[in-house]
Backbone and ligand atoms as CSV (ligand in chain L), in Angstrom:
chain,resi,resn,atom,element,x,y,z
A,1,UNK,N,N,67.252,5.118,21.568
A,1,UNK,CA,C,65.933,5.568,21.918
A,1,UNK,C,C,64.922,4.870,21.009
A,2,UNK,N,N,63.855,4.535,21.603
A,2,UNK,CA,C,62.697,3.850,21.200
A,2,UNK,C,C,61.724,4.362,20.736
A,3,UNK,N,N,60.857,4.440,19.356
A,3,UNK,CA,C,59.894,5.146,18.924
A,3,UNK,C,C,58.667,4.136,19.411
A,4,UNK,N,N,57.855,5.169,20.314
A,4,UNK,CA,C,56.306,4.294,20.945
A,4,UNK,C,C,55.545,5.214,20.689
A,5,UNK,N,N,55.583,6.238,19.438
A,5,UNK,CA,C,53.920,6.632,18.640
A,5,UNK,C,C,53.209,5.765,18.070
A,6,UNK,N,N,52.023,5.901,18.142
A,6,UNK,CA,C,51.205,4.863,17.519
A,6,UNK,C,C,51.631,4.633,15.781
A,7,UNK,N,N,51.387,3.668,14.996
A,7,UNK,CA,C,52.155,3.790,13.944
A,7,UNK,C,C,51.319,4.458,12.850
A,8,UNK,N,N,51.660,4.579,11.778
A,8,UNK,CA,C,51.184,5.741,11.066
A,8,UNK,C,C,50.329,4.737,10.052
A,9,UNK,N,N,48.819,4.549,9.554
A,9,UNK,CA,C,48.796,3.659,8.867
A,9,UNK,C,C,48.854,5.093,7.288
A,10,UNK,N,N,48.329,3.879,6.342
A,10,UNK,CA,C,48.084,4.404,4.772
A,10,UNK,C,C,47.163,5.990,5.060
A,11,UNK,N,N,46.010,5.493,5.760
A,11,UNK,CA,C,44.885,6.843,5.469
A,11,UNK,C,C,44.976,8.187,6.668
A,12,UNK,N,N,46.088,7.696,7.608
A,12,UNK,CA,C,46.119,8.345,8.540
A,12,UNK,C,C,45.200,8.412,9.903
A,13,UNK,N,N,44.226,7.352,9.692
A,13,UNK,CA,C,43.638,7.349,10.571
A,13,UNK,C,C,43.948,6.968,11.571
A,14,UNK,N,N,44.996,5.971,11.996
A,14,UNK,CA,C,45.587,5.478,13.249
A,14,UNK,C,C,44.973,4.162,13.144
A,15,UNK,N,N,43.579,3.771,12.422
A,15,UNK,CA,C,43.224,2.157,13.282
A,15,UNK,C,C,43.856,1.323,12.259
A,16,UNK,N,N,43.816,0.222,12.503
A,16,UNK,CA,C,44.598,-1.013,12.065
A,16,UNK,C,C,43.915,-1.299,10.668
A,17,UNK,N,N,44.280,-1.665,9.967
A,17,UNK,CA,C,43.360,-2.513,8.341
A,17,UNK,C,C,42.545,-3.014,9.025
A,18,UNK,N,N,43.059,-4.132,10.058
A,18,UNK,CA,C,41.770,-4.728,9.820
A,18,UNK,C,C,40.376,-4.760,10.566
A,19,UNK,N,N,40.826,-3.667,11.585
A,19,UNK,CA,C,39.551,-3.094,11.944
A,19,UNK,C,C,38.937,-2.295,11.401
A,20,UNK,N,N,39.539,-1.350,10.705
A,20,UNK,CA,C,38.872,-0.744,9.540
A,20,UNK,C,C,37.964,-1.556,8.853
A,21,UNK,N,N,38.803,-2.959,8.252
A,21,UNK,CA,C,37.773,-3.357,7.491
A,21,UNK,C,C,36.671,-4.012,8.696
A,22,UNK,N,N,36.734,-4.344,9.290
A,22,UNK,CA,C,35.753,-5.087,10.281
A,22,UNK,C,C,34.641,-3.806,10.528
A,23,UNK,N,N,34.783,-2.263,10.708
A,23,UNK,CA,C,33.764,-1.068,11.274
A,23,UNK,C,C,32.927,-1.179,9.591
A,24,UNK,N,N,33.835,-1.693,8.206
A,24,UNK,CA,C,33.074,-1.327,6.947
A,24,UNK,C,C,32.482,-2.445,6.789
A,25,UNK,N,N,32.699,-2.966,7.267
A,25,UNK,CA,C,31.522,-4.756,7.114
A,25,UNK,C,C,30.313,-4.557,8.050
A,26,UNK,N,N,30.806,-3.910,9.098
A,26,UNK,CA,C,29.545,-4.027,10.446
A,26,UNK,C,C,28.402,-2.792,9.353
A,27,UNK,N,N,29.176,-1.915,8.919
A,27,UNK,CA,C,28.368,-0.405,8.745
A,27,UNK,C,C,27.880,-1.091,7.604
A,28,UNK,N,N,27.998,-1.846,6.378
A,28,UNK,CA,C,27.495,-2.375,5.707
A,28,UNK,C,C,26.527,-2.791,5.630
A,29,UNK,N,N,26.468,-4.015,6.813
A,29,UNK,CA,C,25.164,-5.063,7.397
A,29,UNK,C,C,24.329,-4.214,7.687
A,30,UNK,N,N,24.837,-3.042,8.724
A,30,UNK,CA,C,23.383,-2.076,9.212
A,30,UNK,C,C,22.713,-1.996,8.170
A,31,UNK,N,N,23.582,-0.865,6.822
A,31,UNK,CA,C,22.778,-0.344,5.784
A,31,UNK,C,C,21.863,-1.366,5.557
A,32,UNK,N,N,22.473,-2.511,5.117
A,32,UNK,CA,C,21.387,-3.366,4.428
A,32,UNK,C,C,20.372,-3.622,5.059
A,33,UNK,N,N,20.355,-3.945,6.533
A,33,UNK,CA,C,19.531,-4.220,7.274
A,33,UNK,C,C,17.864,-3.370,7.281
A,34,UNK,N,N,18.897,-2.123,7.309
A,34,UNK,CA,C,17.649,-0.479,7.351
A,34,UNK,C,C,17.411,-0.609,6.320
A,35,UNK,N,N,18.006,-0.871,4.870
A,35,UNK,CA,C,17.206,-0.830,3.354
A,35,UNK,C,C,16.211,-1.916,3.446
A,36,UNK,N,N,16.562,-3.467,4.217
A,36,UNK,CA,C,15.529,-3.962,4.081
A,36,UNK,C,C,14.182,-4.004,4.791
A,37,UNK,N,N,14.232,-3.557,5.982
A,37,UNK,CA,C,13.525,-2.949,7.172
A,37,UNK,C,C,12.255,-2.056,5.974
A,38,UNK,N,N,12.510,-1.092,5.366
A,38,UNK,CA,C,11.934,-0.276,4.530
A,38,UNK,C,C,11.559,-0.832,3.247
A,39,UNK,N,N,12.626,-1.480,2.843
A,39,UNK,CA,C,12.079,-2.046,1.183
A,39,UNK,C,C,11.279,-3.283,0.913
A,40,UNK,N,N,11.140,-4.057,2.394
A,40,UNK,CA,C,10.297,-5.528,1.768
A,40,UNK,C,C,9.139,-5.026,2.753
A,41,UNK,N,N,8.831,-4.519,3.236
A,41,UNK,CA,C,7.106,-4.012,3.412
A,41,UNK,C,C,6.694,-3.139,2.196
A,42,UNK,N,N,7.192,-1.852,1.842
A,42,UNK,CA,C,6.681,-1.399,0.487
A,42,UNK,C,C,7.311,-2.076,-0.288
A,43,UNK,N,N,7.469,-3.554,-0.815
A,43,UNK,CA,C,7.477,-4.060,-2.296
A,43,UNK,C,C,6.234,-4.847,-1.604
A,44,UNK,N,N,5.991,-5.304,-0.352
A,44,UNK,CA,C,4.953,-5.694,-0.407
A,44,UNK,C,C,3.841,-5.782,-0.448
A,45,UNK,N,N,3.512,-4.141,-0.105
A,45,UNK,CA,C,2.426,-3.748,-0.082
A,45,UNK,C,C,1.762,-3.294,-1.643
A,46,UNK,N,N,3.122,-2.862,-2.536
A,46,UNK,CA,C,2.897,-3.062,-3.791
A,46,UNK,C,C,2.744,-4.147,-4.640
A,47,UNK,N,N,3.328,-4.829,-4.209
A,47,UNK,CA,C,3.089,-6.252,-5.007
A,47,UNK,C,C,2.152,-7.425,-4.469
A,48,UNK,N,N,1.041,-7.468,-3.165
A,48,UNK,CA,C,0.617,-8.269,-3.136
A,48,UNK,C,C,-0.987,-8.381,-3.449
A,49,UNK,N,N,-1.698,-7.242,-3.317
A,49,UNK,CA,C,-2.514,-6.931,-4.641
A,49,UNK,C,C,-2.756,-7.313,-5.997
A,50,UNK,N,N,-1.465,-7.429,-6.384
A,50,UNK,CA,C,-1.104,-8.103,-7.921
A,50,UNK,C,C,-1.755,-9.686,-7.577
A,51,UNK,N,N,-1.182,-10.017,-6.855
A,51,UNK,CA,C,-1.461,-11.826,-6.495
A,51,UNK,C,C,-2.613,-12.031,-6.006
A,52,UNK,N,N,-3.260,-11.137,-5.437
A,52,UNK,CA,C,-4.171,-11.304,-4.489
A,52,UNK,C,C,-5.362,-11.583,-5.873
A,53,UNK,N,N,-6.017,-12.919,-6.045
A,53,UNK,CA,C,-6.711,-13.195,-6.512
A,53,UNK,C,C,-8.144,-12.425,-6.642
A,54,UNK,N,N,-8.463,-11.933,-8.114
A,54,UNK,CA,C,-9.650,-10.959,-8.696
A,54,UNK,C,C,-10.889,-12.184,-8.749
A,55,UNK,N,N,-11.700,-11.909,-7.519
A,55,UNK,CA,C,-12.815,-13.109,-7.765
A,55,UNK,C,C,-14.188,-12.299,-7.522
A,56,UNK,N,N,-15.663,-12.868,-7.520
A,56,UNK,CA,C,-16.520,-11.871,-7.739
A,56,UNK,C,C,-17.029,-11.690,-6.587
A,57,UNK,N,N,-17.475,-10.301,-6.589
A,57,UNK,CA,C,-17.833,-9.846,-4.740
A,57,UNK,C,C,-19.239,-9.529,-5.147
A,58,UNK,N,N,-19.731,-9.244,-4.040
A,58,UNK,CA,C,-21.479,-8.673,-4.425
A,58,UNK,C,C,-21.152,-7.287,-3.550
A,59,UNK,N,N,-21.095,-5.946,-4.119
A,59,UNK,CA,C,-21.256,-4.742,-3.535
A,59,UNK,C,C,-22.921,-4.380,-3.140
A,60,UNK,N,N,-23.401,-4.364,-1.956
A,60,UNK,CA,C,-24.570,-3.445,-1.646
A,60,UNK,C,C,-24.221,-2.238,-2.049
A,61,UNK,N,N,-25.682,-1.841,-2.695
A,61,UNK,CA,C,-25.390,-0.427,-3.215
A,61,UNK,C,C,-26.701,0.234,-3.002
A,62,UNK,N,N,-27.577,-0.166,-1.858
A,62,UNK,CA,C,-28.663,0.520,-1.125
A,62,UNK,C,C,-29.835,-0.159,-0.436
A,63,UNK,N,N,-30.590,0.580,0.303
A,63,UNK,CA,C,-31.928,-0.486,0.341
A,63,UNK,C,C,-32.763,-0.560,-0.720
A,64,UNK,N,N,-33.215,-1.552,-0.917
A,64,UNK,CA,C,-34.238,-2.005,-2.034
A,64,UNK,C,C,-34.996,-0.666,-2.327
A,65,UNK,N,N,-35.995,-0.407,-0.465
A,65,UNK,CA,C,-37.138,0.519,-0.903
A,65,UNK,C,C,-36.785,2.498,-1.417
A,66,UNK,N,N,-35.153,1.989,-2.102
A,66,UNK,CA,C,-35.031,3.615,-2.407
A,66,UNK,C,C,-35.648,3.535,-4.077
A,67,UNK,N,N,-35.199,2.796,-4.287
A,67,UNK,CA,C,-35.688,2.412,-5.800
A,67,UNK,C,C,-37.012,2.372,-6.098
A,68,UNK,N,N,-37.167,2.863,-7.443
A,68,UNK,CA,C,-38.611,3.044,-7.723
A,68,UNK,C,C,-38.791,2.148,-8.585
A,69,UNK,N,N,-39.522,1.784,-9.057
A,69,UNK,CA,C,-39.816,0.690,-10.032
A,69,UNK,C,C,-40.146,1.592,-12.008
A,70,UNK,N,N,-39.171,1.237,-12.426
A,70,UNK,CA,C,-39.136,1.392,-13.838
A,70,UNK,C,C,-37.939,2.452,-13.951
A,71,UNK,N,N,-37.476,3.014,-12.945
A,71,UNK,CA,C,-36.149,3.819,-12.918
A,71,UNK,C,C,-34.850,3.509,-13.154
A,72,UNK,N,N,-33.903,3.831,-13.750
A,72,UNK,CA,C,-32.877,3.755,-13.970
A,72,UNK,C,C,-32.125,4.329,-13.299
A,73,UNK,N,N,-31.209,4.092,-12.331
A,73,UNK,CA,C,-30.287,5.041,-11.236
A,73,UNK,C,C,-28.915,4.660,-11.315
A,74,UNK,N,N,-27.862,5.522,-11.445
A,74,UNK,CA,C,-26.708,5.236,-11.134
A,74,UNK,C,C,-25.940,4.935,-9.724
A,75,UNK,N,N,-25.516,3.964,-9.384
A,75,UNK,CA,C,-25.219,3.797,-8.542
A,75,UNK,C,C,-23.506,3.643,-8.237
A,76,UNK,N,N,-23.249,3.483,-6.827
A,76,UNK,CA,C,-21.551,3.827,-6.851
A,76,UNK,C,C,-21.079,2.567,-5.724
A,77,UNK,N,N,-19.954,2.030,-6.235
A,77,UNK,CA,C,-19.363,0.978,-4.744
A,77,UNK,C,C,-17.876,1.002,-5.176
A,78,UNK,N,N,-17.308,0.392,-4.861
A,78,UNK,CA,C,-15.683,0.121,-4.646
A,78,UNK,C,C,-15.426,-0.603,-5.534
A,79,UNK,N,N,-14.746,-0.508,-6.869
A,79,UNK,CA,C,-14.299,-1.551,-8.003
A,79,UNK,C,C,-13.642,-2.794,-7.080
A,80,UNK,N,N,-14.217,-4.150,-7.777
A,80,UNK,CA,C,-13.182,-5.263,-7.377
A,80,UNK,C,C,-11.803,-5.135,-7.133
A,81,UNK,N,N,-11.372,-4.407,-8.476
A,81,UNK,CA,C,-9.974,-4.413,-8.772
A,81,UNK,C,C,-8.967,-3.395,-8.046
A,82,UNK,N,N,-9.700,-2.836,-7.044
A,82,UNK,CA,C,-8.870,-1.654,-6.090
A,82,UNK,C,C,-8.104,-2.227,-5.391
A,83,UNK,N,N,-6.959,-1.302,-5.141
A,83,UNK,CA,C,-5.925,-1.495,-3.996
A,83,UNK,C,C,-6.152,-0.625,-2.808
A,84,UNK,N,N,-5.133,-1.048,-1.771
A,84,UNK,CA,C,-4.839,0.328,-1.105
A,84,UNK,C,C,-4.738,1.338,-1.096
A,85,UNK,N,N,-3.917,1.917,-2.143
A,85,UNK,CA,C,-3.827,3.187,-2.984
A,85,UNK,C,C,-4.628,3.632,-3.749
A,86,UNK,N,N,-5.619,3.285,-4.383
A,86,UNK,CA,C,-6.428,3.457,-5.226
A,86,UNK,C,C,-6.918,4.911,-5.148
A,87,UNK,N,N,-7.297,5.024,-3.685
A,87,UNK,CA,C,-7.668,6.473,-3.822
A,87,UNK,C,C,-9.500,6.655,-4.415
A,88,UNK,N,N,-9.645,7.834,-4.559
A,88,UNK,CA,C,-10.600,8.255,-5.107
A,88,UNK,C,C,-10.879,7.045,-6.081
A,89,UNK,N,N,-9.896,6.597,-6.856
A,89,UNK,CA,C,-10.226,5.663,-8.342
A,89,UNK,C,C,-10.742,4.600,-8.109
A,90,UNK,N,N,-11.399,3.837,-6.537
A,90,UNK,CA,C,-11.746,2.935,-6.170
A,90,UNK,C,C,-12.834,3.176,-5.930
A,91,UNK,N,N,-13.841,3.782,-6.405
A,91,UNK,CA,C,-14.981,3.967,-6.896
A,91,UNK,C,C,-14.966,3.966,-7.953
A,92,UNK,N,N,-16.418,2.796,-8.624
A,92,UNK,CA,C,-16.860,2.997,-9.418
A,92,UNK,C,C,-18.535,2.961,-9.486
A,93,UNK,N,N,-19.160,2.441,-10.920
A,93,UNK,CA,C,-20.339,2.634,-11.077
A,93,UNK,C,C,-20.838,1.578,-11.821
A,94,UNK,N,N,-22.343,1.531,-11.753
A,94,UNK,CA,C,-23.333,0.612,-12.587
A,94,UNK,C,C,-24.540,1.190,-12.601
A,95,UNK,N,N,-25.356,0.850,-13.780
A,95,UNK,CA,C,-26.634,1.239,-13.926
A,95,UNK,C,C,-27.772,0.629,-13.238
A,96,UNK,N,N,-28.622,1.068,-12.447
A,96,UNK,CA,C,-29.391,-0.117,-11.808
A,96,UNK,C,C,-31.087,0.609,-11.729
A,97,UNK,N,N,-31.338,-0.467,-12.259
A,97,UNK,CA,C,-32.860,-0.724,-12.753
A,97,UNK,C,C,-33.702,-1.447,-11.798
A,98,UNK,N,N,-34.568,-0.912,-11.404
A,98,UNK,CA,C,-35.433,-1.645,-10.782
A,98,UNK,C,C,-36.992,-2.098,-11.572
A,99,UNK,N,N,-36.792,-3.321,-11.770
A,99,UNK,CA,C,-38.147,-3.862,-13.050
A,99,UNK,C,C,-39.310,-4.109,-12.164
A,100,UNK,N,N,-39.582,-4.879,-10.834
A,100,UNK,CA,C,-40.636,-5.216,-10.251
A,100,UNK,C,C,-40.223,-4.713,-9.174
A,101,UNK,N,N,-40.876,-5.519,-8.008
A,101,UNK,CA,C,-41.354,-5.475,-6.860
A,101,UNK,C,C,-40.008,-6.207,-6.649
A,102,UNK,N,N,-39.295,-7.386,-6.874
A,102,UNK,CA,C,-38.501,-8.367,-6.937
A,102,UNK,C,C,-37.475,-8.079,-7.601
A,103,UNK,N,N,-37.552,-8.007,-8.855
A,103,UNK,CA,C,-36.709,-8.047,-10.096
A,103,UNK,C,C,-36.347,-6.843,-10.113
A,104,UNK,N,N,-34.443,-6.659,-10.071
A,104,UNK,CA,C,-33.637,-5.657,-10.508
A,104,UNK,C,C,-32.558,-6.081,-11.545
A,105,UNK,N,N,-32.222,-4.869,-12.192
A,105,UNK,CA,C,-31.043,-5.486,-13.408
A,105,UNK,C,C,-29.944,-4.299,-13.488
A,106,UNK,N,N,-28.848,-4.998,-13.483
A,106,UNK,CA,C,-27.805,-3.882,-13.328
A,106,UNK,C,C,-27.177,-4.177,-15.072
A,107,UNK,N,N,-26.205,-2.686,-15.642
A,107,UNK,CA,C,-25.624,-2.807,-16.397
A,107,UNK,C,C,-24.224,-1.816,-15.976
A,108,UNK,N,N,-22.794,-2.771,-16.688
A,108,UNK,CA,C,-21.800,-2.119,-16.412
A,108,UNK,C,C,-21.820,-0.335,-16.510
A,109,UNK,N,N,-21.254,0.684,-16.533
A,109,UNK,CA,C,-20.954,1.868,-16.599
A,109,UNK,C,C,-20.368,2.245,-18.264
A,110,UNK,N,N,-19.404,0.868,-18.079
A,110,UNK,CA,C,-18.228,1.115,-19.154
A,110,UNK,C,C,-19.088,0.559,-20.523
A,111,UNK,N,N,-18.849,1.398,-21.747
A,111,UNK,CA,C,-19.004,1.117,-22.781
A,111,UNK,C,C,-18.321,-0.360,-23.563
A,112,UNK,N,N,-18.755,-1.131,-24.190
A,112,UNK,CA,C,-18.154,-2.551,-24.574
A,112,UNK,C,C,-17.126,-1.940,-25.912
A,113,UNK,N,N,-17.024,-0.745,-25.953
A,113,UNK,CA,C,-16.069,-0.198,-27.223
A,113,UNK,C,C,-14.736,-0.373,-26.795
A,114,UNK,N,N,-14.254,0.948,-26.191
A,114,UNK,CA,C,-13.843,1.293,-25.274
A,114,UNK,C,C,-13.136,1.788,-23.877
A,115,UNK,N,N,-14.821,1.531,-23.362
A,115,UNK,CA,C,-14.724,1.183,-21.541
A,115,UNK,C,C,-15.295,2.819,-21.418
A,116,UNK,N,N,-15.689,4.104,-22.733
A,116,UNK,CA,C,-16.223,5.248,-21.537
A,116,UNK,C,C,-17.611,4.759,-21.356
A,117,UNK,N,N,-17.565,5.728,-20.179
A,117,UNK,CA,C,-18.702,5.480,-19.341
A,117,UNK,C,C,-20.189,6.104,-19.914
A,118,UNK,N,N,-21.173,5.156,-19.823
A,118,UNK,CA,C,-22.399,5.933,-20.837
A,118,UNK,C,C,-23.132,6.317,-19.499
A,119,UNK,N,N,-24.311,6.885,-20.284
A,119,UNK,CA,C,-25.003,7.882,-19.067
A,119,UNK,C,C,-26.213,7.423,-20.357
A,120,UNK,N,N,-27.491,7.046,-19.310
A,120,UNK,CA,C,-28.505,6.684,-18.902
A,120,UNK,C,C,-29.263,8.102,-19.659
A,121,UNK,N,N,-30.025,8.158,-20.438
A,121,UNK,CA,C,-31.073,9.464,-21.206
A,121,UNK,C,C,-32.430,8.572,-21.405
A,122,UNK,N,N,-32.777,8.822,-20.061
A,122,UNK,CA,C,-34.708,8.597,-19.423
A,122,UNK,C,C,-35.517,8.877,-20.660
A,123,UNK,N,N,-35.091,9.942,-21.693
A,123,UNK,CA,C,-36.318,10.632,-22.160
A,123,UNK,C,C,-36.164,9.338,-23.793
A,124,UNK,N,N,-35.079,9.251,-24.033
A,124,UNK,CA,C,-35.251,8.409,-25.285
A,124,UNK,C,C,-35.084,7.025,-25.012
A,125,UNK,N,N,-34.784,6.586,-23.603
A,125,UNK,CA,C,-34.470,5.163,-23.074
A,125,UNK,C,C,-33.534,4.490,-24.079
A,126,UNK,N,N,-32.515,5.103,-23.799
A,126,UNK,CA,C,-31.238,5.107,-24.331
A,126,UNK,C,C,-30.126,4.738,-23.492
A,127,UNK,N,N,-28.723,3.584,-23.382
A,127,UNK,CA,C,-28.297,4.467,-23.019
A,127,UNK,C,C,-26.612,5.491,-23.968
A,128,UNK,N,N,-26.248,6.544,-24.133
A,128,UNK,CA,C,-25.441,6.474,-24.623
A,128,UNK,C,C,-24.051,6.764,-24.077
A,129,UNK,N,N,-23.049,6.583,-25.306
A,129,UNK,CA,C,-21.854,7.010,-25.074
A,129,UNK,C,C,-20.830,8.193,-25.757
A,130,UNK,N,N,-20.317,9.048,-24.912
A,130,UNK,CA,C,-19.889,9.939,-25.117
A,130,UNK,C,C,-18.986,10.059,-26.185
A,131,UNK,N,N,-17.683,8.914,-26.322
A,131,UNK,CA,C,-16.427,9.240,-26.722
A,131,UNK,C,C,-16.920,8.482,-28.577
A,132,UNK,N,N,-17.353,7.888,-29.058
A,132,UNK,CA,C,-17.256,7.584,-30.259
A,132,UNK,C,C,-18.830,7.441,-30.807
A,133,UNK,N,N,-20.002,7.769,-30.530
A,133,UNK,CA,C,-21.123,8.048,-30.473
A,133,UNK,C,C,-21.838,6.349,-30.271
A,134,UNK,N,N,-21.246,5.475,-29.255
A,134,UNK,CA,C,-22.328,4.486,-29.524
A,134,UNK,C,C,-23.276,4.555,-28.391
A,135,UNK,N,N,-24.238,3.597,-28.699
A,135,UNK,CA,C,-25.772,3.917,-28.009
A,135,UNK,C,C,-26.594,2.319,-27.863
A,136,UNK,N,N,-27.142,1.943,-27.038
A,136,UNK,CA,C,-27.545,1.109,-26.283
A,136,UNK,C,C,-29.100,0.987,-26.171
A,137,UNK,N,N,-29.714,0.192,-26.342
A,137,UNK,CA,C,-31.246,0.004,-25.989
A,137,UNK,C,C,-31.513,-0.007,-24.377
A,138,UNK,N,N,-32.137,0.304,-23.676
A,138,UNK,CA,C,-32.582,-0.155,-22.625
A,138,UNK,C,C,-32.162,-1.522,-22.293
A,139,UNK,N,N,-31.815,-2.158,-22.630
A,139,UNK,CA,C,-32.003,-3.735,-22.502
A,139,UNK,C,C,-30.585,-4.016,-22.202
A,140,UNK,N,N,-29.989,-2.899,-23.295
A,140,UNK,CA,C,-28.306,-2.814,-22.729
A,140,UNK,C,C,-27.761,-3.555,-24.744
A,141,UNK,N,N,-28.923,-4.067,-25.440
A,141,UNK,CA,C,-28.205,-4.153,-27.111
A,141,UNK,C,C,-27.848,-3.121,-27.432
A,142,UNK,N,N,-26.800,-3.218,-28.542
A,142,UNK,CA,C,-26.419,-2.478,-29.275
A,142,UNK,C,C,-27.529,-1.760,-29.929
A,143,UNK,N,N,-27.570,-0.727,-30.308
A,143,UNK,CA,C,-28.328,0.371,-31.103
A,143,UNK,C,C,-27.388,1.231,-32.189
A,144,UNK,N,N,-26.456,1.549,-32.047
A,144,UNK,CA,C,-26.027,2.325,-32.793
A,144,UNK,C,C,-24.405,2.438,-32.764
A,145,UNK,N,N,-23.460,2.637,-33.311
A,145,UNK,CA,C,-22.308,3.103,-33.335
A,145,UNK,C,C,-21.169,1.755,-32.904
A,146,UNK,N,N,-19.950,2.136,-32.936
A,146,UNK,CA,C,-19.238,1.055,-33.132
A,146,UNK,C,C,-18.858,-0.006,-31.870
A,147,UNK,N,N,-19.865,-0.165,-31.019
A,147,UNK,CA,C,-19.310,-1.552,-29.608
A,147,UNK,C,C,-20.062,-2.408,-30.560
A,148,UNK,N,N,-19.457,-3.392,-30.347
A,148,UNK,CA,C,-19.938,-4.770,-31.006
A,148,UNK,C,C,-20.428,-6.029,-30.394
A,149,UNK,N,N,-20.816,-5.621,-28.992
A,149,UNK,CA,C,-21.527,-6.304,-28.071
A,149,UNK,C,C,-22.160,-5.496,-26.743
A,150,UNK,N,N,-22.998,-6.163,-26.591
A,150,UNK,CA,C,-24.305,-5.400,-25.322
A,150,UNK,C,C,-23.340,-4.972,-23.995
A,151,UNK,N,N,-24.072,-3.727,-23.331
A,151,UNK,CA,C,-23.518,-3.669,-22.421
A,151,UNK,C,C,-23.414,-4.860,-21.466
A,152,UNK,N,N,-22.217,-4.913,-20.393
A,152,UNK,CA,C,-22.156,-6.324,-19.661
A,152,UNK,C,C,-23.413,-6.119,-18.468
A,153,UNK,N,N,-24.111,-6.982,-17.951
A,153,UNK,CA,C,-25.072,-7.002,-16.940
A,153,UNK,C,C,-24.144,-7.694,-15.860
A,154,UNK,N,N,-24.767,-6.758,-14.855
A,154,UNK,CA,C,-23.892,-7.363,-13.354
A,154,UNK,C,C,-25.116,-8.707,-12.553
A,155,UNK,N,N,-24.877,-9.823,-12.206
A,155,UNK,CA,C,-26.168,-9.982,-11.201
A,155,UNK,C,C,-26.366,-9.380,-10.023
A,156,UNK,N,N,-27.968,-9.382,-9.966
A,156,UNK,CA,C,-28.393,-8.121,-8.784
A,156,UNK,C,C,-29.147,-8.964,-7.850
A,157,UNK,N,N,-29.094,-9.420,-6.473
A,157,UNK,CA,C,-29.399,-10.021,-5.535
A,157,UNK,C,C,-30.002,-8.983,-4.604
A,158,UNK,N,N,-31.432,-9.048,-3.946
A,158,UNK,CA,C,-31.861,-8.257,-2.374
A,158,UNK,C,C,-31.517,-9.255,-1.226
A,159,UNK,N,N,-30.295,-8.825,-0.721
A,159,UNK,CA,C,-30.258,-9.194,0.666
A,159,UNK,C,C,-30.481,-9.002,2.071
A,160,UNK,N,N,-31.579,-9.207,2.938
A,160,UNK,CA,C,-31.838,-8.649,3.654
A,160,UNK,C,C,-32.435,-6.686,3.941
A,161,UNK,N,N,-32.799,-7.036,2.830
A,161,UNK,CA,C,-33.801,-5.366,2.335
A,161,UNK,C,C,-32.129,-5.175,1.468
A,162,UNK,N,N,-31.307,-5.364,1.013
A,162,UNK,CA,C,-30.103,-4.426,0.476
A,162,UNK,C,C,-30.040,-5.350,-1.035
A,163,UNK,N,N,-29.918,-4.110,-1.792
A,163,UNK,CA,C,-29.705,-4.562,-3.146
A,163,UNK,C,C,-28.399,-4.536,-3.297
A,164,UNK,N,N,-27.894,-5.681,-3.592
A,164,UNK,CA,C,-26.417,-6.235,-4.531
A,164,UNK,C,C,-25.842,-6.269,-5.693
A,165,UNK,N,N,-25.199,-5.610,-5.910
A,165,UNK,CA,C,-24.465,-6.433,-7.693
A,165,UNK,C,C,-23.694,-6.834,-7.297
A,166,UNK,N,N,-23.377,-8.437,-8.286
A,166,UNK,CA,C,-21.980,-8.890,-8.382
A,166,UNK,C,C,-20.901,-8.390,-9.284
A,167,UNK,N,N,-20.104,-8.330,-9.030
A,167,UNK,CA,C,-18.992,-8.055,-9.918
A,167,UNK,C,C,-17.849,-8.397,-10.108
A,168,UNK,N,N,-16.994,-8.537,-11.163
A,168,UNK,CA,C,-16.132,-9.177,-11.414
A,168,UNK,C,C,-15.010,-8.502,-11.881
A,169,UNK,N,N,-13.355,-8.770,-12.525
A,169,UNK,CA,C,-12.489,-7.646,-13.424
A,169,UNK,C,C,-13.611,-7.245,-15.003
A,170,UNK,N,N,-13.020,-6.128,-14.706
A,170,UNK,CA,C,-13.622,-5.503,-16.052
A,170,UNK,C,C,-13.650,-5.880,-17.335
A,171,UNK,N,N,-14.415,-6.446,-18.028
A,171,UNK,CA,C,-14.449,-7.092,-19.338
A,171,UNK,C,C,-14.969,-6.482,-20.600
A,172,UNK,N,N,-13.443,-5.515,-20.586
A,172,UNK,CA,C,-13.025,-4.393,-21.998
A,172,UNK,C,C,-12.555,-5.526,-22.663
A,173,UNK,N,N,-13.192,-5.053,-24.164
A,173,UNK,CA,C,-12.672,-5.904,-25.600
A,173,UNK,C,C,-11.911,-4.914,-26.405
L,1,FES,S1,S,-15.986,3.965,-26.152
L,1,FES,FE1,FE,-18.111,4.010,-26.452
L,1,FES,S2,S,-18.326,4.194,-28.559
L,1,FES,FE2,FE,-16.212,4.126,-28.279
């Protein structure tokens, strides 16, 4: 008499080695396939930002005729240096002055110490900073306390009735 059960392998499963190994090679490729499907769009979306060259933009940051002449106003646009993600943190700020009819002058936010942000005091035409007591002339010189250079000035262009700053990466010392 003739034994015709299927034969018994090692794991009990019945299929052959080497289809076994052939279902763990195929199931393999998938995985990798689906990890890469998922992993080279988010490394890319994280990493191409990094490369993506920091060059200077001009943010509009209103019409001319909101500005008054001799005022100091804070104003708000989208940091150069934002990503996708950025979120809320892709806003930032500059000081913006309107001198004439023509002539506007912006100054960074960030302290040249630093980097906190000073706030503009109309009454002593100041401006100062919070975190280590330094303080600024109008003009944006040093006055007092430890930054060791003027606040940075952005250039300010009217385009088509809209006032511009340029801006560039942030230039903390
Ligand atoms: S950060 Fe402004 S004085 Fe230090």
């Amino acid at each position: 008499m003739t034994d015709t059960a299927t034969p018994v392998t090692v794991d009990g499963s019945g299929a052959p080695p080497a289809r076994r190994r052939f279902l763990a090679w195929v199931s393999l490729g998938l995985a990798s396939l689906a990890a890469a499907a998922v992993g080279v769009p988010v490394i890319g979306l994280l990493v191409a930002p990094l490369a993506r060259p920091v060059g200077d933009r001009w943010h509009p940051v209103g019409p001319a005729s909101r500005f008054r002449i001799g005022e100091t106003v804070k104003v708000t646009f989208a940091d150069t240096q934002s990503t996708p993600w950025s979120g809320r943190t892709a806003a930032t700020a500059a000081w913006l002055r309107r001198v004439s009819d023509t002539e506007f002058t912006a100054f960074s936010l960030n302290c040249t110490h630093l980097g906190c942000p000073v706030r503009w005091v109309a009454g002593a035409k100041l401006f100062m900073c919070p975190c280590h007591g330094g303080v600024f002339y109008e003009d944006g010189a040093v006055a007092a306390g430890p930054p060791q250079r003027a606040l940075t000035r952005y250039p300010v262009r009217v385009s088509q009735g809209t006032v511009q700053i340029q801006t560039s990466g942030l230039p903390i010392t």
